[in-house]
Every structure is written in structure tokens, then in C-alpha cells.
C-alpha positions as CSV (number, residue, x, y, z in Angstrom):
1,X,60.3,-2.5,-85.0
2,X,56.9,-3.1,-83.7
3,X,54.1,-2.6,-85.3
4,X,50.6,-1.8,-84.0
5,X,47.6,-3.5,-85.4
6,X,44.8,-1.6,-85.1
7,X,41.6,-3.8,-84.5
8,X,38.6,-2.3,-86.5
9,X,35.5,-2.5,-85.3
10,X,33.5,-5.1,-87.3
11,X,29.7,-4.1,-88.4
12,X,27.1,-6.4,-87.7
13,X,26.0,-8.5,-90.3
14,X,22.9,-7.7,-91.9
15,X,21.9,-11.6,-92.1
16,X,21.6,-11.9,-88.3
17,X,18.4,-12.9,-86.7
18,X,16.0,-10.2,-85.0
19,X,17.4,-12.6,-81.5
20,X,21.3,-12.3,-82.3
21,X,21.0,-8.4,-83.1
22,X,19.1,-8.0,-79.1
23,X,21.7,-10.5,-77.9
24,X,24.2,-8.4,-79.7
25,X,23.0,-5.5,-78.2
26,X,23.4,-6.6,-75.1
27,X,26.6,-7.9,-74.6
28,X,27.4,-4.5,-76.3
29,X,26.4,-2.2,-73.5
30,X,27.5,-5.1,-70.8
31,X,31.2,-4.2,-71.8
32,X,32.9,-1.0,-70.2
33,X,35.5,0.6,-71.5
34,X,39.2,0.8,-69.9
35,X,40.8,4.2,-70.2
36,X,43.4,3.0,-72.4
37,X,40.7,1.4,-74.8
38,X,39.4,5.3,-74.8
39,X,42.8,6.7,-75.3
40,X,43.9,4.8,-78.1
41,X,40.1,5.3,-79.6
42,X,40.4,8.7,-79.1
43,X,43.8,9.1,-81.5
44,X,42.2,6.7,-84.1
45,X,39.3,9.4,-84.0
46,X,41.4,12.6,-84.1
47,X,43.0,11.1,-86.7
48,X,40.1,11.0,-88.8
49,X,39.6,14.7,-89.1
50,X,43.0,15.6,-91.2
51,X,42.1,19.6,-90.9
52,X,42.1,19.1,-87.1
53,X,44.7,21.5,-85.8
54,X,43.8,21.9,-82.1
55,X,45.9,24.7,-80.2
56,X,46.7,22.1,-77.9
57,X,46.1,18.4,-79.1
58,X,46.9,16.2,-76.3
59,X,44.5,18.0,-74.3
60,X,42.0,17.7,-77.3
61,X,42.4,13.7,-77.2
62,X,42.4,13.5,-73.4
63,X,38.7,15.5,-73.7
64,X,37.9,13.2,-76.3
65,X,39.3,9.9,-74.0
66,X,37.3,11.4,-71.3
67,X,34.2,11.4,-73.4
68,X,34.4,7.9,-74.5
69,X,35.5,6.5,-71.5
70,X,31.9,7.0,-70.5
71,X,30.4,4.3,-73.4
72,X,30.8,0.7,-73.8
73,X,33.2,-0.7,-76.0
74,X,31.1,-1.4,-78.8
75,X,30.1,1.9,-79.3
76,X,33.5,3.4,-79.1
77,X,34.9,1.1,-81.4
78,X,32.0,1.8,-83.8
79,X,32.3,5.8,-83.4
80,X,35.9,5.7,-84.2
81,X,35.5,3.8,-87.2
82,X,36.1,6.4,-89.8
83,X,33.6,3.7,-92.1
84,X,30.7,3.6,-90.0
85,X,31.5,6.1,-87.1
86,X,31.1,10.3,-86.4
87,X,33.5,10.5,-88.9
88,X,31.8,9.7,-91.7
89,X,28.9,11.5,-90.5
90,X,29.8,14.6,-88.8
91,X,32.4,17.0,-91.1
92,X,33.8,18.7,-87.8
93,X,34.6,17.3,-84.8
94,X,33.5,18.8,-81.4
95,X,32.7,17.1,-78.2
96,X,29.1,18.1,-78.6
97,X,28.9,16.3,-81.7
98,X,30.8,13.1,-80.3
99,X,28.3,13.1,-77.2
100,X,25.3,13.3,-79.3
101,X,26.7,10.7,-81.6
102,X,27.4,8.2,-79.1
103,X,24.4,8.8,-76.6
104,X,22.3,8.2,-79.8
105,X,23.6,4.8,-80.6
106,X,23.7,4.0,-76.9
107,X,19.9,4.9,-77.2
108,X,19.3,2.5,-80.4
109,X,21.4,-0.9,-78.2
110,X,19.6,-0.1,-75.2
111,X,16.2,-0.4,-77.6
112,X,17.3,-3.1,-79.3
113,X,18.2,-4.6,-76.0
114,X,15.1,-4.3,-74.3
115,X,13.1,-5.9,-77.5
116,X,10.7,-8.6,-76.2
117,X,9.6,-11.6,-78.2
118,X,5.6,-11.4,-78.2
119,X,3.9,-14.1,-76.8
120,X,2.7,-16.9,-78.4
121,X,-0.6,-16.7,-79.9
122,X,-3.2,-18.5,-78.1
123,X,-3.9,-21.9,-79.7
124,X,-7.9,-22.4,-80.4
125,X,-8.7,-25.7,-80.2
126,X,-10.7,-27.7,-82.8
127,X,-13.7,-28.8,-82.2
128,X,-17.0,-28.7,-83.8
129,X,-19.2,-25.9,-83.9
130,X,-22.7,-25.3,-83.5
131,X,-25.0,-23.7,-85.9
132,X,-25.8,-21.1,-83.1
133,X,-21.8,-20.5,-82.9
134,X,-21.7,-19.8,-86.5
135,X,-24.8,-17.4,-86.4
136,X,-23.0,-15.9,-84.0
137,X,-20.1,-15.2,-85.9
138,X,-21.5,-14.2,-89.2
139,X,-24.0,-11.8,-87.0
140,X,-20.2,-10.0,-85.6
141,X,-18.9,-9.9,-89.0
142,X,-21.9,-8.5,-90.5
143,X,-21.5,-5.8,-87.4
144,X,-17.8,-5.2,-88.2
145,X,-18.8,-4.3,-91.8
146,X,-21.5,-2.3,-91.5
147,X,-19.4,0.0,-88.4
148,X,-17.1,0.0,-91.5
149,X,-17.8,3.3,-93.0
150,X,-14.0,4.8,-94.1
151,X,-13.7,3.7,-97.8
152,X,-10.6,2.8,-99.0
153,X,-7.9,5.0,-100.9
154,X,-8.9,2.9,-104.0
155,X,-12.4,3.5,-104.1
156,X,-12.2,7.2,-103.4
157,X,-9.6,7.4,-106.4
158,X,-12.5,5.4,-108.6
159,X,-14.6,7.7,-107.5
160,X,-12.7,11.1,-108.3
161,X,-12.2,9.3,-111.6
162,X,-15.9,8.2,-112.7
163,X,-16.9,12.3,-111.5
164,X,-13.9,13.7,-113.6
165,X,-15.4,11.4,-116.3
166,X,-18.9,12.7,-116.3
167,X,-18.1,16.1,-115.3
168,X,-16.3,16.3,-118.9
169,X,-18.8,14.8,-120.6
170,X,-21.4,17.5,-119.5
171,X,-18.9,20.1,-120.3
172,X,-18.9,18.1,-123.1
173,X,-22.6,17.7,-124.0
174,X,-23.7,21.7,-122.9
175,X,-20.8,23.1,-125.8
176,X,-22.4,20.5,-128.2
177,X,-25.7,21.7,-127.4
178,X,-24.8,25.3,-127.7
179,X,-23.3,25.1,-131.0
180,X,-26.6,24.0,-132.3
């Protein structure tokens, strides 16, 4: 008796670098999918839902092979996972629901994929600098704080607390002055 080892698809680590999840990524959407991949995928997935009861179910998993036959690998083996995949998302299965799912996380590796390292911020060198240079700058500065006008959430809080203050104190002071 044979038996069949079903190979789950493993989640990424969360401890890998911003670099290893793009090259992750990529290597990802770089691998297709054979139909047999798809068909065996497809079962696994099927599986999943136990209150599926198609009318016809082979024809339901060939749809569904046909489906993921269009995806890489990685994302099939991800979508059929019933820990991470549509399954423990979506409580119905349709192939609506399997196209949206898998074009979504096609979308999020192609993103993640196309990430670019900024560049390298420019190195300044050292060097001394003249009183004119630093009249200069402190002139900018004082520009940059005087064009500066949004106050901060903090202060306007202060400030809504200092008018509450003294608004009850007048309320305060006008009942205190009519009881005399």
C-alpha cells in the first residue's frame, strides 16, 4: 500500500529580511504550475469545504484545476492550504472567490517583487565651514520655522484645555457674583 504524502505549503517566516521576502517573491511567480500540480491542488482544496456537494464533482475540480493552472506554484500551494489559504478565509467556495483570492496574492508577490532598495544617501563631506555658510543656514532654518504655521495636535489639546479651564472658572466667578 502506497501512501501519498501531501507536501504542505510552508509559510514564510516572519524573521526574513525585507531582501529575502522580494527574492522570495520572485522566485514565487517565476515558477509555473504543471496541470497535474493544479489537479492534485484542486482535490486538496475541494476537500477543504466538507459541505461541498457539487452535482457533478469531477467537473467541479477540473474548473477548479483549470483555475489554478493559471498561477504559479507558490500561490497554489498557499490557496490550498486549508491554514493559510481561501479556505480559511472564504466559508463557500466558488470560482469567483478562488479567482479573486489568488489574483490578490498574485498582486501582493508581484509588489513585493518589484520593491526597490532606495539609493544610498548622498555622503556630505567634512570640511570646515564658514561663518557665511552658517548664517546661511540658521537664516533657512529660521525661514522653515516661521512658514511653520500648523500647530501640533499637542498644543491645540493644551489649548482646548487652558479655554475649558478658564471658561469654568467664569462660569464659576459670574454664579459667585450673583449669589451676592
Amino acid at each position: 500500500m502506497g501512501s501519498t504524502a501531501v507536501n504542505h505549503w510552508q509559510p514564510q517566516p516572519t524573521t526574513l529580511s525585507l531582501a529575502q521576502r522580494v527574492l522570495s517573491a520572485r522566485m514565487i511567480l517565476q515558477q509555473a504550475s504543471a496541470p497535474s500540480q493544479a489537479t492534485r491542488l484542486a482535490k486538496q482544496l475541494v476537500g477543504s469545504y466538507a459541505h461541498l456537494r457539487p452535482d457533478n464533482p469531477q467537473t467541479f475540480i477540473e474548473s477548479i484545476a483549470a483555475v489554478l493552472a493559471q498561477y504559479p506554484l507558490g500561490v497554489i500551494e498557499e490557496v490550498a492550504d486549508p491554514r493559510r489559504g481561501i479556505a480559511r478565509k472564504a466559508e463557500f467556495l466558488s470560482v469567483k472567490a478562488l479567482v479573486d483570492w489568488c489574483d490578490a496574492r498574485v498582486e501582493f508577490y508581484r509588489s513585493l517583487a518589484a520593491y526597490r532598495e532606495p539609493p544610498a544617501p548622498k555622503q556630505i563631506e567634512a570640511g570646515p565651514i564658514t561663518a557665511e555658510q552658517c548664517e546661511n543656514l540658521m537664516a533657512k532654518v529660521g525661514e522653515v520655522l516661521r512658514a511653520n504655521t500648523k500647530r501640533s495636535p499637542l498644543d491645540t489639546l493644551i489649548d482646548q484645555r487652558a479655554n475649558a479651564r478658564r471658561l469654568r472658572i467664569e462660569e464659576v466667578m459670574r454664579v459667585a457674583e450673583g449669589e451676592k
